[in-house]
N, C-alpha and C positions, 0 to 999 in steps of 0.2 A: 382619478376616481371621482366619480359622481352618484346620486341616488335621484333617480328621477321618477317619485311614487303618483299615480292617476288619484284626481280628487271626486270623479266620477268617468262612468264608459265612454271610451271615445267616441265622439261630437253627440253626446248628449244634451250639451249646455245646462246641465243639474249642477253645479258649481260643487262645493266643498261634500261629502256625504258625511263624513265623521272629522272633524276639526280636533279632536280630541287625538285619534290616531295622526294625524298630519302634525299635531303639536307633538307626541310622544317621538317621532322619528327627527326632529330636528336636538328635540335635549338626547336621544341616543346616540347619533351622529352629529355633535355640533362643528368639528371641523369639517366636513364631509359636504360639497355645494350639493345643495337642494333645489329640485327647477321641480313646479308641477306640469305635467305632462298632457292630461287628459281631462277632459269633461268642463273646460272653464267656458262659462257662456256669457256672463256680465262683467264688466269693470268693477263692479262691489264685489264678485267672485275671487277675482286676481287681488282688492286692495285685501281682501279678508286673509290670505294664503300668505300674502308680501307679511301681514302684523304677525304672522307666526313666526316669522324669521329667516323664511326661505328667499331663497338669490335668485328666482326669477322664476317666471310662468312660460310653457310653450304651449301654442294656442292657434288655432288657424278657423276651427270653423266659424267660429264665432265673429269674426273678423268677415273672412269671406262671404258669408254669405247675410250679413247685413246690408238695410235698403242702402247706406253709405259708407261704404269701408272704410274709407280715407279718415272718416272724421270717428268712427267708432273703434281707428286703431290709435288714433289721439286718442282716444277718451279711454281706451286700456292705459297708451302710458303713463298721462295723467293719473291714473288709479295706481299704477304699477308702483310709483315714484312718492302716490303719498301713503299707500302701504307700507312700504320701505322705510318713509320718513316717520311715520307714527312706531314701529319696531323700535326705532334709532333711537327715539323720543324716550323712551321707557314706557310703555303700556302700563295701567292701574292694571290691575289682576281681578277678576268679576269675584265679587262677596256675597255669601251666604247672607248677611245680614247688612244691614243701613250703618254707613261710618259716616257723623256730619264732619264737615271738613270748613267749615265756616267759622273764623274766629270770634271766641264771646268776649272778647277782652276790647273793650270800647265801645261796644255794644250798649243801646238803650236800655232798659229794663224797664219789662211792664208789669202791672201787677193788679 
């Protein structure tokens, strides 16, 4: 079993269209491997898809038909790997509001 949902038309290179929906289908099916299929056009496109959770990107135009393939399909992996690693990582979750995260305790005090 697999789910392989398009994050845009194929070889559009429009990368993610709704992150919201790609995020919903991985907490629905979280046993279930998730590859995105379509529309990836940057290595920020593939690292943004990898932080939601999903097990891999398939991808060709993007690739193909840059002025250097060789070196722009390293530069997917590299993206690929540190998507993956920042998931791994535990991701903060984006806030509505400002949380300081700087400790006061040793801290100068001005006044």
């Amino acid at each position: 079993r697999l789910l392989m949902p398009w994050c845009a038309p194929i070889g559009s290179a429009r990368g993610p269209q709704n992150l919201d929906a790609l995020r919903s289908l991985r907490g629905h099916f979280p046993g279930i491997p998730l590859i995105v299929d379509a529309g990836i056009g940057r290595p920020s496109h593939a690292a943004a898809v990898m932080e939601l959770g999903y097990d891999a990107v398939l991808l060709n135009t993007a690739v193909a038909k840059a002025g250097d393939p060789v070196a722009m399909a390293a530069a997917f992996g590299t993206a690929v790997e540190a998507g993956r690693e920042a998931y791994c990582a535990g991701l903060l979750e984006p806030r509505d509001m400002a949380v300081p995260s700087t400790p006061v305790i040793g801290m100068a005090a001005f006044s």
